[in-house]
C-alpha positions as CSV (number, residue, x, y, z in Angstrom):
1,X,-90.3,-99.1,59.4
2,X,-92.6,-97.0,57.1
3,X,-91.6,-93.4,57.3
4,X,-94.1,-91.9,55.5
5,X,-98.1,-91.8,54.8
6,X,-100.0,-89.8,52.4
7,X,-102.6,-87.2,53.1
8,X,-104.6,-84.9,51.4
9,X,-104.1,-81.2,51.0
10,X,-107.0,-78.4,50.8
11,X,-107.1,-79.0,47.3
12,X,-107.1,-82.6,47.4
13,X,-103.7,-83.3,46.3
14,X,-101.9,-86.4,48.5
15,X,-98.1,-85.6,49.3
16,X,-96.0,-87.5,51.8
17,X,-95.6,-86.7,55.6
18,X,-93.3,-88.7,58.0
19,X,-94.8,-91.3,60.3
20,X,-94.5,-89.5,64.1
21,X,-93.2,-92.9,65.2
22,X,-90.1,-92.2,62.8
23,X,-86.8,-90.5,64.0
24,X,-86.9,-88.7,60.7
25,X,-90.1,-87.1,62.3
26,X,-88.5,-85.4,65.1
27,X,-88.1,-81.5,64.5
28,X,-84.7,-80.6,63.9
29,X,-84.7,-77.9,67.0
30,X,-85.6,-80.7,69.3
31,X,-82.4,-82.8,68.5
32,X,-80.3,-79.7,69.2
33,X,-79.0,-79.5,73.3
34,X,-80.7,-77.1,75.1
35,X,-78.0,-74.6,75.6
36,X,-78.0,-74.5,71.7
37,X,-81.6,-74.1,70.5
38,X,-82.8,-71.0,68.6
39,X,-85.7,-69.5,70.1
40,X,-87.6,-66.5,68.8
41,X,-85.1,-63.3,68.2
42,X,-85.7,-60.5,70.0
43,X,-84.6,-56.6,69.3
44,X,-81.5,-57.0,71.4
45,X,-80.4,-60.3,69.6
46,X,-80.3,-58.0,66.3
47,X,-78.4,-55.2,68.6
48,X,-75.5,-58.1,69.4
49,X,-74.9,-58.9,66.0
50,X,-75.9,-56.0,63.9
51,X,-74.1,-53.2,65.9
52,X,-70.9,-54.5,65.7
53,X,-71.2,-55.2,62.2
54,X,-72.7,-51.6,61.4
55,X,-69.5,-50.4,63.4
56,X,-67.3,-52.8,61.6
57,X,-68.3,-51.2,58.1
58,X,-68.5,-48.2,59.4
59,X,-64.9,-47.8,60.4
60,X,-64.5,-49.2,56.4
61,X,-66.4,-46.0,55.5
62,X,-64.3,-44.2,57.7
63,X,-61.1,-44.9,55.8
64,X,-62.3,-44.3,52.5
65,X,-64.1,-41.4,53.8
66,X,-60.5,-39.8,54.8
67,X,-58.2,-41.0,52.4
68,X,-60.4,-39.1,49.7
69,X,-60.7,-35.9,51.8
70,X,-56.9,-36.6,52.5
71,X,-56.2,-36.5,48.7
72,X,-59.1,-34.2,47.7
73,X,-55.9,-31.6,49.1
74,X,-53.4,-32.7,46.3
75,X,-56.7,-32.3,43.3
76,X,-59.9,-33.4,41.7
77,X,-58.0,-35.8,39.8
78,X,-56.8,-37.7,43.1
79,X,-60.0,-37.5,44.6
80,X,-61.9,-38.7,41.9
81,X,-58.6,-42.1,41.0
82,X,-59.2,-42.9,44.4
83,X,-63.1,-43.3,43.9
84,X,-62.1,-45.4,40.4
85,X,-58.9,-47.2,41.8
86,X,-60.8,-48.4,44.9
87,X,-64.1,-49.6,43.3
88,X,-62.3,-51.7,40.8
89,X,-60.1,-53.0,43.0
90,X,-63.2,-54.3,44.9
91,X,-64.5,-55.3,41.6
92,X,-61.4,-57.2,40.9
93,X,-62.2,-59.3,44.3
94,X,-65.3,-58.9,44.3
95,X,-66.1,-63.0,42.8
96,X,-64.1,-64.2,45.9
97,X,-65.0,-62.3,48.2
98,X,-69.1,-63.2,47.3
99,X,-68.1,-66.6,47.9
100,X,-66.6,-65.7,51.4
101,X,-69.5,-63.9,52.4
102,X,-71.3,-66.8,52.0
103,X,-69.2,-68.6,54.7
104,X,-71.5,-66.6,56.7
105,X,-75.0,-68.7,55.8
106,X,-73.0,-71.7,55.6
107,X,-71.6,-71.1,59.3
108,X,-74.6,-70.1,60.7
109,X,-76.6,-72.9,59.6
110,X,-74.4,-75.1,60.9
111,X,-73.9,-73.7,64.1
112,X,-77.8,-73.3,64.4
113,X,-77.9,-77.6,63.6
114,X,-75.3,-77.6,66.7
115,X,-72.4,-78.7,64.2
116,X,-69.7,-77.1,65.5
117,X,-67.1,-78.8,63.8
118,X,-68.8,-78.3,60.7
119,X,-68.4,-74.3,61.4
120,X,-64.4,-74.8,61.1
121,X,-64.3,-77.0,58.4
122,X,-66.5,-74.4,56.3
123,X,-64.0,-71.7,57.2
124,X,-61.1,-73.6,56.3
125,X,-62.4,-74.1,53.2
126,X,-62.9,-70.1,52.5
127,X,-59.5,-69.8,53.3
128,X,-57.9,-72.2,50.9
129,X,-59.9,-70.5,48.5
130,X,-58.4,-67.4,49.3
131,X,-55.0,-68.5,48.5
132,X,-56.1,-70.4,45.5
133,X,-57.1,-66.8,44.2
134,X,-54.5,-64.4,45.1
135,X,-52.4,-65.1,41.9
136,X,-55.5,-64.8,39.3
137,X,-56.2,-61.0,41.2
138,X,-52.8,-60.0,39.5
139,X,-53.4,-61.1,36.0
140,X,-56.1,-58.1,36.8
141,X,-53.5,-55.6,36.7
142,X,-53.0,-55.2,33.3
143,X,-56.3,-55.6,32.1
144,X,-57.4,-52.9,33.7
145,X,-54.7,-51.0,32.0
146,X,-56.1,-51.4,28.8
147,X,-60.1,-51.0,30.2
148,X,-59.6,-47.1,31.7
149,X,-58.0,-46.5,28.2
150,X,-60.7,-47.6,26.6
151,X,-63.4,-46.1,28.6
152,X,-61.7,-42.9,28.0
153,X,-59.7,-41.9,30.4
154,X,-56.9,-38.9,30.3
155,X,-53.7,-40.3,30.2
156,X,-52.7,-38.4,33.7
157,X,-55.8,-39.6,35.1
158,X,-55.2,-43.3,34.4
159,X,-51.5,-43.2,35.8
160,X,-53.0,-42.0,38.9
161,X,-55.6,-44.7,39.2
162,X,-53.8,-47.4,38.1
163,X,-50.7,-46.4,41.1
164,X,-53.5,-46.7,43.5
165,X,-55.4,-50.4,41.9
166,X,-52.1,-52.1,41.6
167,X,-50.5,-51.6,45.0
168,X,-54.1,-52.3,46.5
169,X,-53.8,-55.8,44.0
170,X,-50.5,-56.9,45.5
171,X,-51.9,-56.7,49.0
172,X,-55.2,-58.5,48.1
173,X,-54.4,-61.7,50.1
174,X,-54.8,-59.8,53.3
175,X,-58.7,-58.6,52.5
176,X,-59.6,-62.3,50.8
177,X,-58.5,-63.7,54.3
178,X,-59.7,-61.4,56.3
179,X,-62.8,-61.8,54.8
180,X,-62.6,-65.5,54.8
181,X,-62.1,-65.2,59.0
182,X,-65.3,-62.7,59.2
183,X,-67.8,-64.9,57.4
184,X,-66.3,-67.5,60.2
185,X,-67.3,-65.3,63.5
186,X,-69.9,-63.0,61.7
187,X,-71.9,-67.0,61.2
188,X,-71.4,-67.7,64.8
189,X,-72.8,-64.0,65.5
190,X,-69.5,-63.0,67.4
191,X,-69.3,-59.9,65.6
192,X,-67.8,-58.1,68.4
193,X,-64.2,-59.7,67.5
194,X,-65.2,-58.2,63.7
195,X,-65.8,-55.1,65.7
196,X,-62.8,-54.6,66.8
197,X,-60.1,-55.9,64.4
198,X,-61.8,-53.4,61.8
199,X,-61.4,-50.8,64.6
200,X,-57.8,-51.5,65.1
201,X,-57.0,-51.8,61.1
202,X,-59.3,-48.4,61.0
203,X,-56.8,-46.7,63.8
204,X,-53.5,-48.3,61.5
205,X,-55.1,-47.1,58.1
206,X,-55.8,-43.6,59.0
207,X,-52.5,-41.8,60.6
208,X,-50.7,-44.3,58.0
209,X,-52.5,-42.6,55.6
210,X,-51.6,-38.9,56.6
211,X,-48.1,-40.0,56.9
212,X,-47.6,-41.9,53.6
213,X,-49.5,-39.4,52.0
214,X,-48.2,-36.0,52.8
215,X,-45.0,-37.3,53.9
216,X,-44.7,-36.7,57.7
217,X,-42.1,-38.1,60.0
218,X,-39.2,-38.1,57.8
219,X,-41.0,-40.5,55.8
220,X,-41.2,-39.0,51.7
221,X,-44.6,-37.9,50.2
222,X,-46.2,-41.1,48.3
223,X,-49.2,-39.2,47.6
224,X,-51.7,-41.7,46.0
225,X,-49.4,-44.7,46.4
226,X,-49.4,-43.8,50.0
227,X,-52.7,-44.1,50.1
228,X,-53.0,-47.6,49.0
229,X,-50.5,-49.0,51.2
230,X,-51.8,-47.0,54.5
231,X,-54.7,-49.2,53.5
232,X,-52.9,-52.3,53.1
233,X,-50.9,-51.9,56.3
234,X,-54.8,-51.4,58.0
235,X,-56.2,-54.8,55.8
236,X,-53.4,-56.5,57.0
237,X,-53.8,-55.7,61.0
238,X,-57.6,-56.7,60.9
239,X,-56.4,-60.1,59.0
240,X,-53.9,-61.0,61.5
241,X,-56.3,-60.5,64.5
242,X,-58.6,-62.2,63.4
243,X,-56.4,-65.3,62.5
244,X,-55.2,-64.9,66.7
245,X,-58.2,-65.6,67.4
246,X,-59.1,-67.9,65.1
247,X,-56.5,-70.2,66.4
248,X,-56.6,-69.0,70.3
249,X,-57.1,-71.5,73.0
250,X,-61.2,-71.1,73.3
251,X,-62.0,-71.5,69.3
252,X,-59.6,-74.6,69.2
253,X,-61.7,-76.1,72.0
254,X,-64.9,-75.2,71.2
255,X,-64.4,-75.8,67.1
256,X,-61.4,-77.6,67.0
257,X,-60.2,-74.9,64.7
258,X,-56.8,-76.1,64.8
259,X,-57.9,-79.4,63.9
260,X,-60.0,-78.8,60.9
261,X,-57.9,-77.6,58.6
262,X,-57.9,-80.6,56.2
263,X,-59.9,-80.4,52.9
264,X,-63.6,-81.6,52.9
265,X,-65.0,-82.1,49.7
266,X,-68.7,-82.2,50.2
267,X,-68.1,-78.5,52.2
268,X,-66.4,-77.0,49.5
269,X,-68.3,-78.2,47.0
270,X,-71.2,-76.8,49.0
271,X,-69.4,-73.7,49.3
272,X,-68.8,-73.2,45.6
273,X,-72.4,-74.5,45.0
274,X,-74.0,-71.8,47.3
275,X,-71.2,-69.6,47.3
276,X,-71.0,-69.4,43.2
277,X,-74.1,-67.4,42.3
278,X,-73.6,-64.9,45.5
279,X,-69.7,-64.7,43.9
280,X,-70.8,-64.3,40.9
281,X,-73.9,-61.4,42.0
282,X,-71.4,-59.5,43.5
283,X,-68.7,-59.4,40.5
284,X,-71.4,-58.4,38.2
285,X,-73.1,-56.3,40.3
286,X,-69.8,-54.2,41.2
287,X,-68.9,-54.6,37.4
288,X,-72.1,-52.8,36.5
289,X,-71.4,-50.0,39.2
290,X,-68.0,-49.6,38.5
291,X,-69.0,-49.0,35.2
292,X,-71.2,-46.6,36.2
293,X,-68.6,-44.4,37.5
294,X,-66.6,-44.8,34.3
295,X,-69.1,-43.5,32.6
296,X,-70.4,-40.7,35.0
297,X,-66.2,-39.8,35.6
298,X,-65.9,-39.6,31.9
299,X,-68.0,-36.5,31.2
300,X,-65.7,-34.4,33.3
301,X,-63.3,-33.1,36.1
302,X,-65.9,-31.9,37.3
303,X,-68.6,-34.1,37.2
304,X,-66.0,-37.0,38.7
305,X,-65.8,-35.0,41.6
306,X,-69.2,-34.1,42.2
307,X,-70.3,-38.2,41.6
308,X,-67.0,-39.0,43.9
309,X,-68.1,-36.1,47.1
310,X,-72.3,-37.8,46.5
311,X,-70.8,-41.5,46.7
312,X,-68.8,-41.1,49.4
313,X,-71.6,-40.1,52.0
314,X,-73.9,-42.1,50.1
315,X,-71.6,-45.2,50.7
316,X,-71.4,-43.6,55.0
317,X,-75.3,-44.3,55.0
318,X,-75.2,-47.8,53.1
319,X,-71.6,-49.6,54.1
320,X,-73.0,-49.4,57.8
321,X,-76.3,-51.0,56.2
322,X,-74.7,-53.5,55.0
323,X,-73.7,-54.5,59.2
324,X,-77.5,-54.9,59.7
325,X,-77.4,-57.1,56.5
326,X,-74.9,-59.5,57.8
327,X,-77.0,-60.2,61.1
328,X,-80.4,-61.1,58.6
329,X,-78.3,-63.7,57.2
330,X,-76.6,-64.9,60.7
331,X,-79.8,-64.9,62.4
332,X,-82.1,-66.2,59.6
333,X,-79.3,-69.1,58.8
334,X,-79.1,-69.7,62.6
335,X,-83.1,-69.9,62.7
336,X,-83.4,-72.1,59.5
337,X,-80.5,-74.3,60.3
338,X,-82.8,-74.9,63.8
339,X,-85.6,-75.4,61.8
340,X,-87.6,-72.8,63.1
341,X,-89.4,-70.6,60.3
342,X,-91.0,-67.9,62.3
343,X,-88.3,-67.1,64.1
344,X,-86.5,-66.8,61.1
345,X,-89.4,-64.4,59.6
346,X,-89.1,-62.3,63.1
347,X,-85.8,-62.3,63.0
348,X,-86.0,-60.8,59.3
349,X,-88.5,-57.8,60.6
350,X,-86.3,-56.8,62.9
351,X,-83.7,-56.6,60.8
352,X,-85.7,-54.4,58.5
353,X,-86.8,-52.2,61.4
354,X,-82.9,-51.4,61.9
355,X,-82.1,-50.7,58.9
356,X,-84.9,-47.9,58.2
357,X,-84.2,-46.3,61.7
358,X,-80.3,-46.1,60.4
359,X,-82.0,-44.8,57.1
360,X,-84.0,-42.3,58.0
361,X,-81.5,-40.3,59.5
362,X,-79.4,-40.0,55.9
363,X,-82.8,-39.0,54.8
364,X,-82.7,-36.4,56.8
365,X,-79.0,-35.3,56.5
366,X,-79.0,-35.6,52.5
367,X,-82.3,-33.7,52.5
368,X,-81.6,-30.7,54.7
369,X,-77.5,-30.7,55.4
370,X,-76.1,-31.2,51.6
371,X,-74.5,-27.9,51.7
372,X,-72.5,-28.2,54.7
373,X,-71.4,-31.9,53.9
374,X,-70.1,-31.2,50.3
375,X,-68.3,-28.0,51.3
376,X,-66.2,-30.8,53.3
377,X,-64.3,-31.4,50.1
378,X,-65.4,-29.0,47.6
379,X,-63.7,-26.0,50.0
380,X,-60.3,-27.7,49.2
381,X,-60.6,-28.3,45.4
382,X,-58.5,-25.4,43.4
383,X,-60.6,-23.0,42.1
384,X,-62.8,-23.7,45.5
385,X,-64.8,-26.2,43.4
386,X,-67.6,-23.9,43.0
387,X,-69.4,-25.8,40.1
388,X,-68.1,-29.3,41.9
389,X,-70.0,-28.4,44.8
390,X,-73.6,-27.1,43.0
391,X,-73.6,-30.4,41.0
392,X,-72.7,-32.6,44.0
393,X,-75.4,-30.7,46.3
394,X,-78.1,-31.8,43.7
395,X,-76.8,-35.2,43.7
396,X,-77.0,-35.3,47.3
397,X,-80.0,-34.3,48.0
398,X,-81.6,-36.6,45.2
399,X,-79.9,-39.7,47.1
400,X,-82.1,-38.8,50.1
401,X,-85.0,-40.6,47.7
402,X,-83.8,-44.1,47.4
403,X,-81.8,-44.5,51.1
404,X,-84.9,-46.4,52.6
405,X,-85.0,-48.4,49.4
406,X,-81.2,-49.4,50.0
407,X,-82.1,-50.6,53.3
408,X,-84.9,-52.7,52.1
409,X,-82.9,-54.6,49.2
410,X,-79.6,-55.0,52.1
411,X,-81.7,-56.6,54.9
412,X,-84.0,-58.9,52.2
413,X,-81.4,-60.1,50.5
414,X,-79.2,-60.7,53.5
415,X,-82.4,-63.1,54.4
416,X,-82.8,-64.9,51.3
417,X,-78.8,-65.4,51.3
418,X,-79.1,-66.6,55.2
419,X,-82.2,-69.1,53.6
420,X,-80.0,-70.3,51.1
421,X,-82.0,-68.7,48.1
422,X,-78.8,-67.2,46.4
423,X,-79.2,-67.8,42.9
424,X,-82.4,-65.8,42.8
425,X,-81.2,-63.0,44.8
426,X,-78.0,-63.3,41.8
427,X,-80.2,-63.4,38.7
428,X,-82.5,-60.8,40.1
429,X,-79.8,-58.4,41.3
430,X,-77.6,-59.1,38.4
431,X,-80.2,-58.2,35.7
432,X,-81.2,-55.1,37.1
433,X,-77.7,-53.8,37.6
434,X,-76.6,-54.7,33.3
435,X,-80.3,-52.9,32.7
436,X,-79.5,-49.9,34.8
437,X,-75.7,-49.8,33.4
438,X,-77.3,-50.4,29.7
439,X,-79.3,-47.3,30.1
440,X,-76.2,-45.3,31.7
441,X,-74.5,-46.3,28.6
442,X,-77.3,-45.0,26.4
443,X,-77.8,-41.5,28.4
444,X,-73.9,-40.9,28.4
445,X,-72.5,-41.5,25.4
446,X,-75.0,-42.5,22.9
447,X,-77.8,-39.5,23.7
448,X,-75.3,-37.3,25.6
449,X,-77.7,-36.3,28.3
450,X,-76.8,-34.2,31.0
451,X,-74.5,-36.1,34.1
452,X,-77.9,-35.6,35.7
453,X,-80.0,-37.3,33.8
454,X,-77.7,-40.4,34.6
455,X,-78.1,-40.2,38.2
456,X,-81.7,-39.8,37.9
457,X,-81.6,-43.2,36.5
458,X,-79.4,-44.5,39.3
459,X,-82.2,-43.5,41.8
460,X,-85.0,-45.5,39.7
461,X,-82.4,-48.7,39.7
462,X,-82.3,-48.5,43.6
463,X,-85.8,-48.2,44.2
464,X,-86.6,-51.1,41.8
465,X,-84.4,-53.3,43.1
466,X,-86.0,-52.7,46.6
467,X,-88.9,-53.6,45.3
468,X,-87.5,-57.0,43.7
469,X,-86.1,-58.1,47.1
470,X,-89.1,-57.4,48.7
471,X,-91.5,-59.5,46.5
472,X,-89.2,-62.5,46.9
473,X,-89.4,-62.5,50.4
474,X,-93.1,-62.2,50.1
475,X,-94.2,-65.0,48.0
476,X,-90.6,-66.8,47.3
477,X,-90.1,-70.6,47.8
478,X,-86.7,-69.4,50.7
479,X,-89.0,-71.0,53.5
480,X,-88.6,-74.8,51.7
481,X,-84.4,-74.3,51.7
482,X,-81.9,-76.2,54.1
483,X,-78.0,-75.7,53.7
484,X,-77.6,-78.8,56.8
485,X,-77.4,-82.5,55.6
């Protein structure tokens, strides 16, 4: 049978077509069943997925929020290892855990092309990975050692971050297959059972937390160490939920999750094909931002504690963004896998729509509410933190100018990841964030500008890459890309 004639384009060029007699011809939506075709998203499809997401990452905020406000009572240099300890822990994952994030595209898709089994077998795959990795996270340990040392860092102020970054290392299996199991229901758009695990490891991490911490309950004060295992002991309860569920009755008759646990390598290697450059994005890009924070925590006490108070509301307006992110790629994987392009593109608006709502209000808070918000932690620093809290006002208020650009990079390239487009959204994102750090390099310690200077040039950074994300979705080549065979 011939499959394919020729036509002519507008500007006269002849490309093939498929014959409409052919099988191959048949849209990809229409070989779906009916119960599983994706028709046009509408705002309360982005609600389903996206709020429990933006809850999901919120309750994350939530726990770094109060372990630094927790430690901010024992000093600025506790405050400010928790902020360094925590960031390049994630940095230490962070290659991994791009991969399993990916699981979310590669899910979606699947389940859009009404291949359930496929969904499973993609998730098992994540989670062999995860164990695969656990081992090379501790050769980290020492490495980073040697890398606070080097970036400067007091002696005092490294034995406090480094108790906090190697407890967090041991217990790093828990968070690679934990997020393993989320790119598995967060693909299916069951975010609701994301929802609540990270609700229940939120309620475990906190009073853990105050108790491990300041020593309540007959149990001794661990101060920063206490910290870092109140968060394991939360990573942990949202790991094993998830894996009840996982293997509970419904999902081992719907996906045969029990079932597919075997190795499949044309999934994996599509994993690590797709999953690669979105690993590798995110390990660069927190390596660049974690260097950042060396840099900026290396002018000062002071300044450490300002940059940590400013990042940690900046990170309760864009961790919840990130929620929103998650559905683009669901939905836009879900739309593309179904072959259906506009709905893909509405789907994608929407998601944008959300985010700049969430946005706006930061704007408003980090415009007009700086004061209140930094005295949070400031009040508790010794000395009352008087020049802490001036610098960290400023810093504030200035993030108020690139929180609409956060959203717009989160939801596009959340799209472009959901399309499959991954290496762009890497090499774009990655470049950028070695400029930016380049430049922070320069200001810091070659030119010795003032810490604010620096974070001017952390407010460019954001809006450009905004603006990068944006003009890929505009005039990319995402709308060509299927992840199904």
């Amino acid at each position: 049978m011939k499959f394919f004639n020729s036509r002519k384009t507008r500007r006269g060029i002849p490309v093939p077509v498929l014959n409409p007699d052919s099988p191959e011809s048949i849209p990809r939506a229409a070989l779906i069943p009916p119960g599983e075709r994706v028709g046009m998203p509408r705002l309360r499809d982005i609600g389903i997925i996206a709020f429990p997401m933006v809850v999901s990452q919120a309750s994350e905020t939530v726990n770094y929020f109060v372990d630094r406000l927790f430690l901010s009572h024992l000093g600025k240099l506790y405050i400010a290892g928790a902020l360094t300890g925590g960031i390049t822990a994630i940095w230490a994952s962070s290659f991994f855990v791009g991969i399993f994030m990916f699981v979310n595209a590669l899910v979606a898709q699947h389940h859009g092309a009404g291949k359930h089994s496929g969904c499973a077998r993609a998730a098992a795959q994540a989670v062999r990975l995860a164990f695969m990795s656990w081992p090379l996270l501790l050769l980290t340990i020492p490495l980073v050692r040697f890398l606070l040392g080097t970036l400067g860092h007091r002696a005092d102020q490294i034995a406090i971050e480094m108790s906090y970054f190697s407890i967090l290392m041991y217990g790093a299996l828990f968070n690679l297959l934990r997020y393993a199991l989320t790119g598995f229901f967060t693909g299916l758009g069951r975010t609701r059972i994301v929802m609540l695990a990270n609700i229940a490891g939120m309620l475990v991490n906190i009073p853990a937390n105050w108790i491990l911490i300041f020593g309540r309950l007959g149990v001794p004060a661990l101060g920063m160490r206490g910290a870092a295992i109140g968060s394991l002991c939360g990573s942990a309860v949202i790991m094993l939920i998830l894996m009840a569920v996982y293997f509970s009755k419904p999902y081992r008759r719907e996906f045969n999750t029990a079932g597919e646990l075997g190795f499949d390598k044309s999934l994996m290697k599509k994993l690590l094909e797709y999953g690669t450059p979105a690993g590798l994005e995110f390990f660069l890009n927190i390596s660049a931002f974690n260097l950042f924070i060396q840099l900026m925590h290396s002018y000062s006490a002071d300044t450490a504690a300002a940059v940590t108070i400013a990042l940690n509301y900046d990170m309760l307006a864009f961790v919840p963004m990130m929620g929103v992110g998650f559905a683009a790629t669901t939905l836009t994987g879900r739309c593309m896998g179904a072959g259906n392009l506009k709905a893909a593109e509405r789907a994608i608006r929407l998601n944008l729509y959300t985010a700049w709502s969430y946005a706006a209000i930061f704007v408003l808070l980090f415009s007009f509410g700086a004061g209140p918000l930094v005295n949070v932690f400031a009040e508790r620093l010794e000395g009352g933190g008087a020049a802490v809290a001036a610098m960290a006002k400023t810093m504030l208020r200035l993030a108020a100018v690139y929180v609409l650009a956060d959203a717009t990079q989160v939801i596009f390239a959340g799209a472009l990841r959901g399309a499959g487009d991954t290496k762009f959204v890497m090499r774009m994102s990655v470049i950028l964030h070695w400029a930016f750090v380049g430049i922070i390099f320069y200001t810091v310690k070659i030119a010795a500008l003032p810490a604010l200077t620096s974070w001017y040039v952390f407010i460019g950074f954001a809006l450009l890459l905004g603006v990068a994300m944006f003009l890929r979705y505009r005039f990319g080549k995402w709308r060509e890309l299927s992840l199904v065979d």
